[in-house]
PyMOL CGO cylinders between C-alpha atoms (Angstrom):
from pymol import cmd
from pymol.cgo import CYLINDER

trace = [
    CYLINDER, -34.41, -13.55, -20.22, -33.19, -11.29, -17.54, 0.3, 1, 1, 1, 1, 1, 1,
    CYLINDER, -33.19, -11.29, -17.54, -33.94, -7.12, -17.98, 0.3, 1, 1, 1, 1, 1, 1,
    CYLINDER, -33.94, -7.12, -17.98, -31.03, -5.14, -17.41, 0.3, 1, 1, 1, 1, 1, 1,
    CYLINDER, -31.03, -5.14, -17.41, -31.87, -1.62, -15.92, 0.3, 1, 1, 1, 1, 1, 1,
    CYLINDER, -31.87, -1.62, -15.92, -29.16, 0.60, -17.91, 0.3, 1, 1, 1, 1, 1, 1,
    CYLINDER, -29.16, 0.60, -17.91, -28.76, 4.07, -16.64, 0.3, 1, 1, 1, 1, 1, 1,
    CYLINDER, -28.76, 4.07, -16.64, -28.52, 6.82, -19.72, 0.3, 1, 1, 1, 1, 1, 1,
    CYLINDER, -28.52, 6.82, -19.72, -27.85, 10.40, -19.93, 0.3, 1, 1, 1, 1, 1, 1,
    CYLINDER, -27.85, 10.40, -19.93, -29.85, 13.07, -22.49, 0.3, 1, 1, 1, 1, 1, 1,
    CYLINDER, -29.85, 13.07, -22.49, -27.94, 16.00, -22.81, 0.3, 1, 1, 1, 1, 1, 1,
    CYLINDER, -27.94, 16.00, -22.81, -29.43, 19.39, -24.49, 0.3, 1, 1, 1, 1, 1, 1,
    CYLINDER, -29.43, 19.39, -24.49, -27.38, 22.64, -25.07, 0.3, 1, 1, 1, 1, 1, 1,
    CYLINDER, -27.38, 22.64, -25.07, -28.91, 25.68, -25.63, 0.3, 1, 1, 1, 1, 1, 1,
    CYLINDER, -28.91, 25.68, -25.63, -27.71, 29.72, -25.93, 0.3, 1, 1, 1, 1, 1, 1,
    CYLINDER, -27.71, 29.72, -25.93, -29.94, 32.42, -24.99, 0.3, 1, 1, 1, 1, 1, 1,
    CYLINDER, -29.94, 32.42, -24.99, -29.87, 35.42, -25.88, 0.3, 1, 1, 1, 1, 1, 1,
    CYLINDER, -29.87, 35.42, -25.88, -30.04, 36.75, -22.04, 0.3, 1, 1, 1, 1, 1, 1,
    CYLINDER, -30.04, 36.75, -22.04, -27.68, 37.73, -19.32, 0.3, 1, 1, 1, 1, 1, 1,
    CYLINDER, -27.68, 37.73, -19.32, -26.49, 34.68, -17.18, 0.3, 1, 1, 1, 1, 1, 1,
    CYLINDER, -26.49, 34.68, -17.18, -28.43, 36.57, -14.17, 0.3, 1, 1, 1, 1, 1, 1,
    CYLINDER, -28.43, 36.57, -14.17, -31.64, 36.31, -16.16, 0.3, 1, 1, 1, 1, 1, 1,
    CYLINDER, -31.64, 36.31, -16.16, -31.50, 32.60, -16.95, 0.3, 1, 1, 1, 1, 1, 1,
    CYLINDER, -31.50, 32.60, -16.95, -30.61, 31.86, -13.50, 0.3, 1, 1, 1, 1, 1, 1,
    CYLINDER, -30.61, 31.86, -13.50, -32.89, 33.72, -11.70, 0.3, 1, 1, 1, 1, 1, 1,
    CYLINDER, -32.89, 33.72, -11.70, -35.49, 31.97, -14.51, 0.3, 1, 1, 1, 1, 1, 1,
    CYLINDER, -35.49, 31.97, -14.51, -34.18, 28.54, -13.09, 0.3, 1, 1, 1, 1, 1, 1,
    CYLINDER, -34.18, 28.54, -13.09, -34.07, 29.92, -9.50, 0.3, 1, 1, 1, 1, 1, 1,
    CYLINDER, -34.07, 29.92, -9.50, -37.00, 32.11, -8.43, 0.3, 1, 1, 1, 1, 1, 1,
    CYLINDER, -37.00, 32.11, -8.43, -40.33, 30.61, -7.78, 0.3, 1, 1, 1, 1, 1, 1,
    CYLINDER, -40.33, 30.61, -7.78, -41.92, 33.45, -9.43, 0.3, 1, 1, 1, 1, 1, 1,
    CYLINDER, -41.92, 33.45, -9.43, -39.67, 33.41, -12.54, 0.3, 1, 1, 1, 1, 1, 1,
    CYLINDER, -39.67, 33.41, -12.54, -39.82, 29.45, -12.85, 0.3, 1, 1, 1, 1, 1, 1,
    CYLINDER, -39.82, 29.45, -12.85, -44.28, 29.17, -12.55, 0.3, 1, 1, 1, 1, 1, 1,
    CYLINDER, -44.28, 29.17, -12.55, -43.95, 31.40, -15.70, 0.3, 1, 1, 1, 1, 1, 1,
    CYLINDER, -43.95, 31.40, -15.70, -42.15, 29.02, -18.44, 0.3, 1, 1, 1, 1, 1, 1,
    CYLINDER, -42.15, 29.02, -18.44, -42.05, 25.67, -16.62, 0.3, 1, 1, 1, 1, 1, 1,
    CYLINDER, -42.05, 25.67, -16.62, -43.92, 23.45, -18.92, 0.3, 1, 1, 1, 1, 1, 1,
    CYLINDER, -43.92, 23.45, -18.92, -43.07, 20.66, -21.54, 0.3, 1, 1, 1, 1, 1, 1,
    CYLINDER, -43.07, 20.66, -21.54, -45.50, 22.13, -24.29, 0.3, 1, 1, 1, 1, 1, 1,
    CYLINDER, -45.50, 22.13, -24.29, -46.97, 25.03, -26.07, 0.3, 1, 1, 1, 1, 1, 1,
    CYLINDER, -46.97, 25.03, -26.07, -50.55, 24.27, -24.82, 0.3, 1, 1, 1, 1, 1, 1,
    CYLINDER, -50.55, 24.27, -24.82, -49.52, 24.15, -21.35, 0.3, 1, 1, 1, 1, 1, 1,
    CYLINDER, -49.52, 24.15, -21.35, -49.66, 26.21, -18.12, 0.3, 1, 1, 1, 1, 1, 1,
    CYLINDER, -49.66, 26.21, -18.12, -48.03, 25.53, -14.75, 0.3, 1, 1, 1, 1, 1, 1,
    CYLINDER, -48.03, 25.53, -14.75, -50.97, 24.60, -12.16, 0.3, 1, 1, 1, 1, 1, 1,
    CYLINDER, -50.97, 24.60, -12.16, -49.24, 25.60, -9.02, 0.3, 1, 1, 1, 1, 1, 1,
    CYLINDER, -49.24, 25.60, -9.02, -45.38, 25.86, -8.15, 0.3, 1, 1, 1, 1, 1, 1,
    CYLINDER, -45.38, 25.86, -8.15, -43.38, 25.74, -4.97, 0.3, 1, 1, 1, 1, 1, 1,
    CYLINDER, -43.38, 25.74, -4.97, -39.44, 25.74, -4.93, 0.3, 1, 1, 1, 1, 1, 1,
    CYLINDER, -39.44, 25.74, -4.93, -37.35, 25.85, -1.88, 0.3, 1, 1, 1, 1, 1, 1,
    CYLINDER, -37.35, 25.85, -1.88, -34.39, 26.53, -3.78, 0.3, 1, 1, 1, 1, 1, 1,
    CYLINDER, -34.39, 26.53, -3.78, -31.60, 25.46, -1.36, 0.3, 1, 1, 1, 1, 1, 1,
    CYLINDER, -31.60, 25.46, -1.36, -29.24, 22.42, -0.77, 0.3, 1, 1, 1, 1, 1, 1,
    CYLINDER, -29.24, 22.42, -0.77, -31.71, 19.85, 0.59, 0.3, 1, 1, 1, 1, 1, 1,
    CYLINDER, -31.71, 19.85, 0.59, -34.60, 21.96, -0.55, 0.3, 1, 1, 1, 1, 1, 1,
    CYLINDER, -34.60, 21.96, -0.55, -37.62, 20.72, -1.94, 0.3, 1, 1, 1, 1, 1, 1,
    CYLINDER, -37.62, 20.72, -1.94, -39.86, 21.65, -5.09, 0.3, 1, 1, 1, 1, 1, 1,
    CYLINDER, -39.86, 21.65, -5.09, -43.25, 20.81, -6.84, 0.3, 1, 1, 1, 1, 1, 1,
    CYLINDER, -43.25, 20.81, -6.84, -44.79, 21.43, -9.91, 0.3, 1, 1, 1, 1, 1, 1,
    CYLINDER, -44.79, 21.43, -9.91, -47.75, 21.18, -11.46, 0.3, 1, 1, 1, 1, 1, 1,
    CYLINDER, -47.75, 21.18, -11.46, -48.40, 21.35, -15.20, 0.3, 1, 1, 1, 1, 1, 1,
    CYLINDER, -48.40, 21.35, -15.20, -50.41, 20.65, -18.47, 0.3, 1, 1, 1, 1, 1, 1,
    CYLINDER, -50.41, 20.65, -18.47, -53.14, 21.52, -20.20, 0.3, 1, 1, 1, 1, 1, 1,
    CYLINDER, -53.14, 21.52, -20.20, -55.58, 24.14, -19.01, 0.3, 1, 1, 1, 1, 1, 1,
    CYLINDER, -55.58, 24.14, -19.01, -58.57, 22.64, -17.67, 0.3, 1, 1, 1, 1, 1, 1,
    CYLINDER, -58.57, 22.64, -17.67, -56.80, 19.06, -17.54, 0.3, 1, 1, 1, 1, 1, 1,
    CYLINDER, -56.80, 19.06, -17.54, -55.26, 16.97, -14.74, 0.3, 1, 1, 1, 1, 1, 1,
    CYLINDER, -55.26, 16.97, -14.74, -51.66, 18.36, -14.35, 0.3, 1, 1, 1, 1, 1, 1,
    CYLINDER, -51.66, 18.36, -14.35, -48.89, 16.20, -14.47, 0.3, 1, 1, 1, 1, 1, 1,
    CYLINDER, -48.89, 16.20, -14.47, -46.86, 16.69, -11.13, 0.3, 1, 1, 1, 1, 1, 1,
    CYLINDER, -46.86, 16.69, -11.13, -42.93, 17.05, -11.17, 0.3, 1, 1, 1, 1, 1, 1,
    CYLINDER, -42.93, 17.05, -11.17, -41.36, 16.88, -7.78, 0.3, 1, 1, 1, 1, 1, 1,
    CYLINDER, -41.36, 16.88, -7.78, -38.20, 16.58, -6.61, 0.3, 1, 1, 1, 1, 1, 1,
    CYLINDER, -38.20, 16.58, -6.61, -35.16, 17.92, -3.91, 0.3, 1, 1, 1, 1, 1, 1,
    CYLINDER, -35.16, 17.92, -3.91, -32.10, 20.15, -4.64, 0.3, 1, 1, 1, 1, 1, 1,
    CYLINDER, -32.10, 20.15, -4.64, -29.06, 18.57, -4.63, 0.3, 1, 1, 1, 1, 1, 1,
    CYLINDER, -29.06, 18.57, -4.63, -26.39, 21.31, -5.39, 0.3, 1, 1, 1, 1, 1, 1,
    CYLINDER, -26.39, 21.31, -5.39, -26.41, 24.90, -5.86, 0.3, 1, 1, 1, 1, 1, 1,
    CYLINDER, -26.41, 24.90, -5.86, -23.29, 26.97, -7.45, 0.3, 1, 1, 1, 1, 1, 1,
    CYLINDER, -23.29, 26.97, -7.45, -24.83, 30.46, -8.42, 0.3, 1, 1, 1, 1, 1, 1,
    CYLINDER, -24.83, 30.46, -8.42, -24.93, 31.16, -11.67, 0.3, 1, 1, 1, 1, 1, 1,
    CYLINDER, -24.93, 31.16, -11.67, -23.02, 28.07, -12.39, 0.3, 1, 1, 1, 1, 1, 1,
    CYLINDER, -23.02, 28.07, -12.39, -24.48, 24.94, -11.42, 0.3, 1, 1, 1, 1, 1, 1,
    CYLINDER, -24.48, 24.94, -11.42, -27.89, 23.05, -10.68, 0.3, 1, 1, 1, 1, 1, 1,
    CYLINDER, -27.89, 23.05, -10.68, -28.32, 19.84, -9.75, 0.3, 1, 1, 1, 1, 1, 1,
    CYLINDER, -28.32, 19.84, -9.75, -31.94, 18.17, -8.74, 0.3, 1, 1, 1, 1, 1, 1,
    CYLINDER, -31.94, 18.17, -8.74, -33.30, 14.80, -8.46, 0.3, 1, 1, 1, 1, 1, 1,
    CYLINDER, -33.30, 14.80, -8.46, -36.56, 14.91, -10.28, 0.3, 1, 1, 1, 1, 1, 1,
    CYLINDER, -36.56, 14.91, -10.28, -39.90, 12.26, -10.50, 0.3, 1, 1, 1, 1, 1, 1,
    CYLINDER, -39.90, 12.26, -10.50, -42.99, 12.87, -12.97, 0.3, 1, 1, 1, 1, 1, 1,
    CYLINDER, -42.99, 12.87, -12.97, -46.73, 11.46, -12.08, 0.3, 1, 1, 1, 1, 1, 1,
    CYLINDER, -46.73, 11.46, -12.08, -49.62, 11.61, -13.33, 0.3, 1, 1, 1, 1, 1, 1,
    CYLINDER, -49.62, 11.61, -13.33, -52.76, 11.08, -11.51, 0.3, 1, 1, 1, 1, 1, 1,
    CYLINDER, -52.76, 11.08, -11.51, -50.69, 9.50, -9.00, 0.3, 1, 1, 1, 1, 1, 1,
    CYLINDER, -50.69, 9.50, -9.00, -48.94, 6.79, -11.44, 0.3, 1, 1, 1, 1, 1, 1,
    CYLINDER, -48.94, 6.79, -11.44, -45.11, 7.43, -10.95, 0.3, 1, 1, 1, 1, 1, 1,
    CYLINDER, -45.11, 7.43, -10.95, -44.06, 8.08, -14.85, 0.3, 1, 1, 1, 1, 1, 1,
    CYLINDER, -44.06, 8.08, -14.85, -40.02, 8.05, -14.01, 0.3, 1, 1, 1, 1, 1, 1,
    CYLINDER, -40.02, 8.05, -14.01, -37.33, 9.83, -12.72, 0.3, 1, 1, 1, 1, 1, 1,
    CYLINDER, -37.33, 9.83, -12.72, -33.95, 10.96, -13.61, 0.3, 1, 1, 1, 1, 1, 1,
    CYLINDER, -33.95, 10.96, -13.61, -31.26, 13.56, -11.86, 0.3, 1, 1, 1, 1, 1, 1,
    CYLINDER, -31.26, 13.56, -11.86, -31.30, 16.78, -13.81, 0.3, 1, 1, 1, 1, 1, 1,
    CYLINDER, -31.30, 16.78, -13.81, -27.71, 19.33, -14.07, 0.3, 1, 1, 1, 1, 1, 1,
    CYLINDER, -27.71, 19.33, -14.07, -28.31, 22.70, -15.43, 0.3, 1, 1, 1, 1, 1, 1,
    CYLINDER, -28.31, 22.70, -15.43, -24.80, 24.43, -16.46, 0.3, 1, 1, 1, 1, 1, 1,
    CYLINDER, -24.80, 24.43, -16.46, -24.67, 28.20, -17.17, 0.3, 1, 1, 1, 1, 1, 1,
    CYLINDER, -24.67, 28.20, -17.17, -21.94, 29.52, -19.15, 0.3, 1, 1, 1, 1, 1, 1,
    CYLINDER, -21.94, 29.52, -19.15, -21.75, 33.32, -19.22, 0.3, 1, 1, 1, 1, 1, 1,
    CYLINDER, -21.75, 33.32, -19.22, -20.67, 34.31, -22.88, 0.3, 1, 1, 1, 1, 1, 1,
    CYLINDER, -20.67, 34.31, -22.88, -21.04, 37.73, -22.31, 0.3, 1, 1, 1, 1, 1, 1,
    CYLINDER, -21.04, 37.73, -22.31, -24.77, 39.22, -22.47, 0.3, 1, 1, 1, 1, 1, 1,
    CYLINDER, -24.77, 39.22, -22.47, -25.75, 35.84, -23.78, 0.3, 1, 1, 1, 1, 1, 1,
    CYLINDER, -25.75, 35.84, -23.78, -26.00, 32.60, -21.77, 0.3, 1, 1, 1, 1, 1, 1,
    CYLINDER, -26.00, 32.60, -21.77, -24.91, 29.03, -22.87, 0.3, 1, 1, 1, 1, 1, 1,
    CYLINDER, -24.91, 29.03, -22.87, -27.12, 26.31, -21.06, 0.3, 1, 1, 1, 1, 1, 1,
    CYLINDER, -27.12, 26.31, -21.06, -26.50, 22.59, -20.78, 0.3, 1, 1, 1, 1, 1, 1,
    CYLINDER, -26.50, 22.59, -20.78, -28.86, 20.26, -19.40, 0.3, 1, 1, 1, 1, 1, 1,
    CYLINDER, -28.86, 20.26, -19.40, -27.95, 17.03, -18.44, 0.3, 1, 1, 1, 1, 1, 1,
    CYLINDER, -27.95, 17.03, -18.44, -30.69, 14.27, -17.51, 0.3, 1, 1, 1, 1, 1, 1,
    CYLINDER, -30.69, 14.27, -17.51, -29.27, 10.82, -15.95, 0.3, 1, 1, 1, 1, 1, 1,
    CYLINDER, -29.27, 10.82, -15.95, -31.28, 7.93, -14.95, 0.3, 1, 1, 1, 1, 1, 1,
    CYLINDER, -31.28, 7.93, -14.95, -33.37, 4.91, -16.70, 0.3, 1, 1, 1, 1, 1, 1,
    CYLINDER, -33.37, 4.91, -16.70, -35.68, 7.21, -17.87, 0.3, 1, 1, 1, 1, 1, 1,
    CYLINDER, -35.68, 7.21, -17.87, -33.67, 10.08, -19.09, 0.3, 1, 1, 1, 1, 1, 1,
    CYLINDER, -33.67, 10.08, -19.09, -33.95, 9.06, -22.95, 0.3, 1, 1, 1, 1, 1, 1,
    CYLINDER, -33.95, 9.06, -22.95, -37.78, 9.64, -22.79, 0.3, 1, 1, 1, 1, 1, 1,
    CYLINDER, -37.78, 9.64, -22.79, -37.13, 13.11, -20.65, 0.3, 1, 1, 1, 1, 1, 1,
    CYLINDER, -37.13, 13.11, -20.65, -36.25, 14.74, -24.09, 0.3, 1, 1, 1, 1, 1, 1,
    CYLINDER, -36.25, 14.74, -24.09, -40.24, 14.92, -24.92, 0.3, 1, 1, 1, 1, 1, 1,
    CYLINDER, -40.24, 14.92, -24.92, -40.71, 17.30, -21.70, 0.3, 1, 1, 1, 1, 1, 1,
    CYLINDER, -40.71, 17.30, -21.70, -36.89, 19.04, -21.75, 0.3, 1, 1, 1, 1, 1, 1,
    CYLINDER, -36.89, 19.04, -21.75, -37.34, 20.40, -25.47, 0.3, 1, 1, 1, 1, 1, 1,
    CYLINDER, -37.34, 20.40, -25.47, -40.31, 22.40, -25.21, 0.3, 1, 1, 1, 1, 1, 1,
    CYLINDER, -40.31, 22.40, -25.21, -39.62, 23.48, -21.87, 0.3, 1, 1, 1, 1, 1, 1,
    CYLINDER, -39.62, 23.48, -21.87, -36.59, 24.74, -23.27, 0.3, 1, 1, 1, 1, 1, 1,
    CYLINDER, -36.59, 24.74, -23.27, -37.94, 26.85, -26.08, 0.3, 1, 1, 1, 1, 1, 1,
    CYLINDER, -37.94, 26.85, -26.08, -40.25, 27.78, -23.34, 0.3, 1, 1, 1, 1, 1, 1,
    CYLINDER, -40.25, 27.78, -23.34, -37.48, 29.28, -21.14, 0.3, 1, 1, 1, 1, 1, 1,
    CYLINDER, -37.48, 29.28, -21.14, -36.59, 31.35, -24.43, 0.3, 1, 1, 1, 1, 1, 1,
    CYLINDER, -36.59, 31.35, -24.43, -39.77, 32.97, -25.03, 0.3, 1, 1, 1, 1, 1, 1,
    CYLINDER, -39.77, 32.97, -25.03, -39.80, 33.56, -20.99, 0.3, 1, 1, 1, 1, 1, 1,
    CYLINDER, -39.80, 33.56, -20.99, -36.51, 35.35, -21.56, 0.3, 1, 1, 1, 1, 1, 1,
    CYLINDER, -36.51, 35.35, -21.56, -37.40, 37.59, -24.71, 0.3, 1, 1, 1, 1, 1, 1,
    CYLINDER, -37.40, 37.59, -24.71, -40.23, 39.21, -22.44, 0.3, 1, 1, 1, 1, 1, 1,
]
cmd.load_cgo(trace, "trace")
């Protein structure tokens, strides 16, 4: 029997009750993003570098304290403000390549609150849920700060 790679896309929406410049300066600023990057509630980001440009590169480090983090890495593909990010994205940990998916994060400005919608696309992107969730809800306790 011959596998068939099939390409999938997870999509989560989420509103916020922030301005669209706080959720995109959340997505967008180094500083802001090593704050609530992480896929769980026991979790804290390692280290974090984002050149947040067209072409640009980032790396992040994350999981339990005390633990080896797992290390997302990936390049910026493109870059509306306040609108639009797209980034190709990989996962390993302790070296072992876990998958990889292209990631679009859509603001919608609904006036003092934000509408997000995160798209992930690739073989992997039905498993991406398990990191995108509580990342999520941790990009909402970021933003109630």
């Amino acid at each position: 029997m011959q596998r068939t790679n099939l390409e999938c896309t997870l999509i989560l929406k989420r509103i916020y009750d922030a301005p669209i410049d706080a959720v995109w300066s959340a997505w967008t600023d180094p500083e802001n993003l090593r704050r609530w990057y992480v896929a769980g509630a026991d979790h804290i980001v390692h280290f974090c570098k984002a050149d947040v440009r067209v072409g640009g590169s980032y790396r992040v480090g994350f999981g339990p304290k005390g633990k080896t983090p797992y290390v997302e890495a990936g390049r910026y593909l493109e870059i509306v403000p306040k609108t639009r990010l797209v980034f190709e994205e990989s996962v390993s940990f302790e070296g072992k390549q876990l998958g990889g998916t292209v990631t679009t994060v859509e603001l919608r400005d609904l006036g003092g609150r934000t509408e997000l919608i995160l798209s992930s696309t690739g073989e992997e992107a039905w498993r991406s849920g398990e990191g995108w969730t509580p990342c999520l809800e941790s990009l909402a306790a970021f933003l109630q700060r």
